[in-house]
N, C-alpha and C positions, 0 to 999 in steps of 0.2 A: 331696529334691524331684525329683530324674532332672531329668526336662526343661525345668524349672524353671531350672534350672542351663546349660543349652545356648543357645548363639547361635542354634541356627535350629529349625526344624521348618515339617514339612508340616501344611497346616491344611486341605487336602482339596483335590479336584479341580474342577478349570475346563476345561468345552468336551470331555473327556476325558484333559486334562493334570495332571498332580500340580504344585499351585503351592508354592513354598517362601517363607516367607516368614521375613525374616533381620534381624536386628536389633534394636531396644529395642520395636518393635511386636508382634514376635512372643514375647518374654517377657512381654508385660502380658497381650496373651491369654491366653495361656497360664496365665497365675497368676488370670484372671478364672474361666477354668473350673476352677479350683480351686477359685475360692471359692464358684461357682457350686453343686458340688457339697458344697463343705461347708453350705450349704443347704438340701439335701436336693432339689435342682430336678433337671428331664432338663436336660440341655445341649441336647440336640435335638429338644426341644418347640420350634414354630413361631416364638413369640415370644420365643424366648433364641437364637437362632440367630445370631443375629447380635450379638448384645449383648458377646460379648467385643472386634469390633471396631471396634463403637461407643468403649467402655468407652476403648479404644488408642488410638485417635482424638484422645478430648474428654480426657483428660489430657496427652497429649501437647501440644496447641492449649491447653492451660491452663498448662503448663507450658514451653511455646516459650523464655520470657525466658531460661531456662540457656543456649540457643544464639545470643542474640543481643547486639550490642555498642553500648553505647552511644554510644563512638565513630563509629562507622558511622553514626549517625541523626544525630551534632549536625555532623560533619563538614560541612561545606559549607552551615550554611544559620545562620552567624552574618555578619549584612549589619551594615556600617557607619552609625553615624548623629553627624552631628559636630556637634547641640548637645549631646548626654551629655556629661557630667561626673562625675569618681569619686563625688562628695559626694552624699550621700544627700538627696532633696528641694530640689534646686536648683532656681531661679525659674523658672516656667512650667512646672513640672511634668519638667523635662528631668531626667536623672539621678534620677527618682525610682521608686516602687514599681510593677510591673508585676505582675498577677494573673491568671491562668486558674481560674473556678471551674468547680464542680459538675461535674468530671469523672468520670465512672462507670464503675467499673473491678470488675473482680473476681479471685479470687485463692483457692488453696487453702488452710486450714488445715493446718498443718506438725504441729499434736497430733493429728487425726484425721482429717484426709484429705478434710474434708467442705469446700464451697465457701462464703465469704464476701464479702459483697459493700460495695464501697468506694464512699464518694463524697469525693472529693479534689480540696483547694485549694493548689496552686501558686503559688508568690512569689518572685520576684527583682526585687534592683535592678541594674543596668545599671551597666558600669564600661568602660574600656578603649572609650569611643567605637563599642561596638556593643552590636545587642538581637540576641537569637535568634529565629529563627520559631515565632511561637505554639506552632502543630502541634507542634511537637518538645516541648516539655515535657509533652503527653500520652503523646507515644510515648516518652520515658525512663520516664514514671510505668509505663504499662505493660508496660514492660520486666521490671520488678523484678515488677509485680504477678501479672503470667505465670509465678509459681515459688511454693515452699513456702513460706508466710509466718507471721509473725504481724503485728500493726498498728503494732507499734513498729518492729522493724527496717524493713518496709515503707517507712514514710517515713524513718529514717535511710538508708537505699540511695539511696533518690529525690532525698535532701537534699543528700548526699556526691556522686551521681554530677552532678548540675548543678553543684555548686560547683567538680568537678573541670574537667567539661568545657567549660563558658561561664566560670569565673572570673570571675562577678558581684563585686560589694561584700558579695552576702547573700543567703541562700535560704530560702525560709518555705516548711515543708508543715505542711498538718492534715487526717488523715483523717477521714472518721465512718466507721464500718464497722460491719455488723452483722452476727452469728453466729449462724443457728439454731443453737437449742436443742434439742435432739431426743428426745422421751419413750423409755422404753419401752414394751414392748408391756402391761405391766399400772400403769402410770400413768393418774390420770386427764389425760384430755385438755381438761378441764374447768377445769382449774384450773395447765392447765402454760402456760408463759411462751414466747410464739414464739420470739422472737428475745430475742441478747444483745447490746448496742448500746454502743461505746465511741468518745469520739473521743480522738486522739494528736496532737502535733504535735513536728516536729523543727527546727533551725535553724542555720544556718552564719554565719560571718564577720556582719556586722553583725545578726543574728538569735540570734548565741551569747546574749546577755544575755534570758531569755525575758522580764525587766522594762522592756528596752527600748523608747523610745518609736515604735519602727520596728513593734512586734508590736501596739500600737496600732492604728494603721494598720493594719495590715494584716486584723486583728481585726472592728475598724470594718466595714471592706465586707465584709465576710463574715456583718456583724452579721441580716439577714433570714435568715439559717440557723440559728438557735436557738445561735450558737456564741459564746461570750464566753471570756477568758482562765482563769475558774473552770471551764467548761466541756471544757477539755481537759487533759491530760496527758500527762506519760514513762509508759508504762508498763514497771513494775519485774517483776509477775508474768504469768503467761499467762493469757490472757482466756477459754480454751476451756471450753467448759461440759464437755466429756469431762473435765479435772481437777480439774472442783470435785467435780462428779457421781461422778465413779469414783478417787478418788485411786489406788488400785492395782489396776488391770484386773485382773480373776479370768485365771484360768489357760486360756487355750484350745488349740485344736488345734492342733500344734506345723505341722500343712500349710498349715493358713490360715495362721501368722503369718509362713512361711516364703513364702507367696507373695505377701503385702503388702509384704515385703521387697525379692521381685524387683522388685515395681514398682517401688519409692523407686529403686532403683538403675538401674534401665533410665531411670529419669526424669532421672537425673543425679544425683540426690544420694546422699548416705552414711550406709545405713540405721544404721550403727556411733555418727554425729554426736550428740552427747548429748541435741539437744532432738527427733532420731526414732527417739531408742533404744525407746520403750513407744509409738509412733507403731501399728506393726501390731497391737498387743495392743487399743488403743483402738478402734482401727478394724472391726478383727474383732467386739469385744462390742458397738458399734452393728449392726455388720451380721443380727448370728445373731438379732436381735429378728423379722427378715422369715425368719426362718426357715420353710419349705413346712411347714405343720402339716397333722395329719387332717383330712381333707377331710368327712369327716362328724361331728367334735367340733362343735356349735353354738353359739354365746353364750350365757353366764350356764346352762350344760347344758343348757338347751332345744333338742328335736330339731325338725323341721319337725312329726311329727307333733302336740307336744302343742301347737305355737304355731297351729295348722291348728285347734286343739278349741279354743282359747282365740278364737279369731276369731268363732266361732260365736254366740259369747255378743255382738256388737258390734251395735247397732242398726241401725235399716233405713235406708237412704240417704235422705238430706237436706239437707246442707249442706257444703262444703268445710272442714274441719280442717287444721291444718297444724302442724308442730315443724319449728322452723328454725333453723340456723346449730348443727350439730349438728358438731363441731370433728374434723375427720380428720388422721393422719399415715402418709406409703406412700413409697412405694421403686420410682421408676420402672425398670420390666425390661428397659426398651431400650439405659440409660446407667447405672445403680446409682449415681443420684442423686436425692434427696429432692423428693418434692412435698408440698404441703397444704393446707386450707383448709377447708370447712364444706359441710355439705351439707342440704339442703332439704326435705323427705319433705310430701306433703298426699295427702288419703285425704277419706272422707266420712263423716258422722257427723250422728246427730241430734240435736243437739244437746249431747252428751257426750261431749267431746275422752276420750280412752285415760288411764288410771290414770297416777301415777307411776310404777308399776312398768313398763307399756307404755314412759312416755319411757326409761327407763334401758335398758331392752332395746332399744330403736332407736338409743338411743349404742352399745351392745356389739354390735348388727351391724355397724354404720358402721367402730366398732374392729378389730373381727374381720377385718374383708372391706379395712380399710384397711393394717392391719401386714402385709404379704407383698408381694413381687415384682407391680408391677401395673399398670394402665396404667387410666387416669382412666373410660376408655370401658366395662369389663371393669367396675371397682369401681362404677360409677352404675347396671348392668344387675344386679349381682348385690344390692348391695341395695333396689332395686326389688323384686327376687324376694322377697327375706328380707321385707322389710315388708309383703310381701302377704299373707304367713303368716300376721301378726299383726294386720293392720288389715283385712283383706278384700283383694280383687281389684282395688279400684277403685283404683289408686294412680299418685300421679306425683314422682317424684326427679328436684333438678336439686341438682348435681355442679359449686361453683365451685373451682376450685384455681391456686396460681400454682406453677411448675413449677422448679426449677433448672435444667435441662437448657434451658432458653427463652432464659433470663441469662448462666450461665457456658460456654456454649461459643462458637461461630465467633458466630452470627446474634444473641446477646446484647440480646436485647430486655426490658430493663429494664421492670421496671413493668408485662409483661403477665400477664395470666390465662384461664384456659380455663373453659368453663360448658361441660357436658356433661346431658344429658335423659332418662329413661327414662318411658315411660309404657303403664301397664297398666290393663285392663279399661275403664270408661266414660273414661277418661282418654284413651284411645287413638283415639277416635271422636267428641272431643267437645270443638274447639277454641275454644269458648265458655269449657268447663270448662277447660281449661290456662290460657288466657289469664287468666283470674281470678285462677287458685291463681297466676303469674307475677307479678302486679300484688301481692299479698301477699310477695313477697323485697323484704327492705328492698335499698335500694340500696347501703348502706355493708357490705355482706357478704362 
């Protein structure tokens, strides 16, 4: 790998100075424009430009927990309270079960590199005549959740590191976490499963016994979460959809798997560890799905021309039509993190919505123009274009997606999504017409 392999390198010039940059940041780079180009992309096309030190960035900031101690956070903020008592549920509630719920964390998958997102419940009982500060048991949770995971060790870290450093009577975790699932580029999207959804729980000193009546309790308030004692478990194998989906990653480019490596190890961890020995190989055969394809191959072999003669044949405007919640998956170019969601196409018609062969062809644009390097704004313009080919001129695309790069990195806003717009011909002129074909998106989209 040459420079793969080195401490530093120059990564270009600033103000007219050659800047150097040195250390685990500039190995991720570095290994991004590797893969960048096992891609088949320019590195210094506009919108990749920057993308290897995004990429440096948002792993690192996802990965921070290697550098941080948990000592350090609980040090100093366990305050005394002298009605505790050792004994579990002692009168008035003293000495008894303390919970932090619905904490939202996220965290990388250690089998493929891709991001998982956690919602975590916290439990201790109080011993030794002191509680800890709330706060702190998010920030140990996110300690462990800021590094390579999976959902079981996860909360055994979380479990172990409280019991070590508060010395309760007992510590209850239960994740729920979920794990895209991630097509390939000739899957239907139709019939593929977003997410992969498991919950785990783990348990110290009075929570060892998982039949105890303490996990009751603890269960109980957590009961408006969909989460019961059937409901969770140990898990014994990996949850990752990469090893049900691929048990042995095909064979790739010995560059790319050599530069997924550098990162594991700039990250901190040890690409040699048994559970991220096939870690780069996995992550590579996700990746080359976005691989830059010919740019003038069209979906299902239709070129612009014959979809342009096929148009022709469409009746005379009359009425707004619409095909909705038409199911995307992309690969944001700015972070080489996953977005997805559905998207919305209305056109007009007299009366006679497009064949099924038309709907299948507006999935394999949406497909087409979805699997590559891309960015939500770029994808909602290009097929705008494409469907105009095929439905006429008169068209309008809106583009809902929720994003990972929104969740797993610094600003981690949970739960948001992006709605993006293109509109062409009478569409573009005729905010009567939009608003209409608008009030037709169902809301649950």
């Amino acid at each position: 790998m040459g420079v793969l392999d080195e401490c530093h390198y120059h990564v270009g010039v600033e103000n007219g100075v050659s800047v150097e940059v040195s250390g685990e940041r500039g190995a991720i780079e570095d290994a991004v424009r590797v893969l960048l180009l096992g891609l088949g992309e320019d590195i210094n096309r506009e919108g990749l430009l920057k993308t290897p030190l995004r990429v440096a960035e948002a792993l690192r900031d996802g990965t921070r927990g290697y550098h941080q101690n948990v000592k350090d956070i609980v040090s100093g903020a366990l305050f005394p309270e002298s009605g505790l008592e050792s004994s579990v549920g002692s009168a008035g509630g003293a000495g008894g079960l303390v919970i932090v719920r619905d904490l939202d964390l996220f965290s990388y998958c250690e089998s493929c590199l891709l991001p998982f997102q956690v919602k975590c419940h916290v439990g201790y009982v109080p011993s030794g005549q002191r509680v800890v500060g709330l706060s702190k048991l998010s920030r140990v949770a996110e300690v462990f959740a800021k590094r390579l995971q999976d959902p079981q060790r996860l909360a055994n870290e979380i479990c172990a590191a409280l019991q070590h450093s508060i010395k309760p009577t007992g510590v209850a975790v239960v994740l729920q976490c979920s794990h895209i699932c991630f097509p390939n580029s000739q899957s239907d999207p139709n019939n593929h499963q977003g997410c992969v959804r498991l919950s785990v729980m783990s348990g110290s000193g009075a929570f060892d016994d998982e039949k105890a009546g303490i996990w009751t309790d603890f269960l109980g308030l957590l009961r408006f979460r969909g989460l019961t004692a059937d409901a969770t478990r140990s898990l014994e194998k990996s949850w990752c959809p990469s090893r049900t989906i691929c048990k042995t990653p095909p064979a790739s480019d010995p560059s790319l798997l050599a530069a997924v490596s550098s990162i594991l190890y700039a990250l901190g961890e040890d690409p040699l560890r048994e559970d991220l020995v096939e870690t780069p190989a996995r992550f590579v055969n996700w990746l080359v799905n976005f691989k830059n394809s010919n740019a003038d191959t069209k979906p299902n072999g239709f070129v612009r021309s014959s979809m342009r003669e096929s148009s022709l044949t469409m009746p005379p405007l009359s009425h707004i039509c619409s095909e909705l919640n038409l199911p995307f998956w992309s690969q944001c170019e700015h972070h080489l993190l996953p977005f997805h969601g559905v998207v919305h196409v209305g056109y007009y018609s007299s009366g006679r919505a497009i064949s099924t062969v038309g709907k299948s062809l507006l999935q394999s644009v949406v497909q087409f123009y979805g699997f590559k390097l891309q960015v939500q704004e770029r994808l909602t313009r290009q097929v705008a274009e494409a469907a105009s080919s095929i439905l006429g001129e008169d068209v309008i695309v809106v583009v809902e997606a929720s994003h990972t790069c929104m969740i797993s990195r610094g600003i981690e806003k949970m739960g948001s999504s992006t709605a993006t717009i293109a509109v062409l011909g009478r569409f573009s002129t005729d905010p009567t017409a939009r608003a209409k074909f608008l009030q037709i998106i169902p809301s649950s989209a």
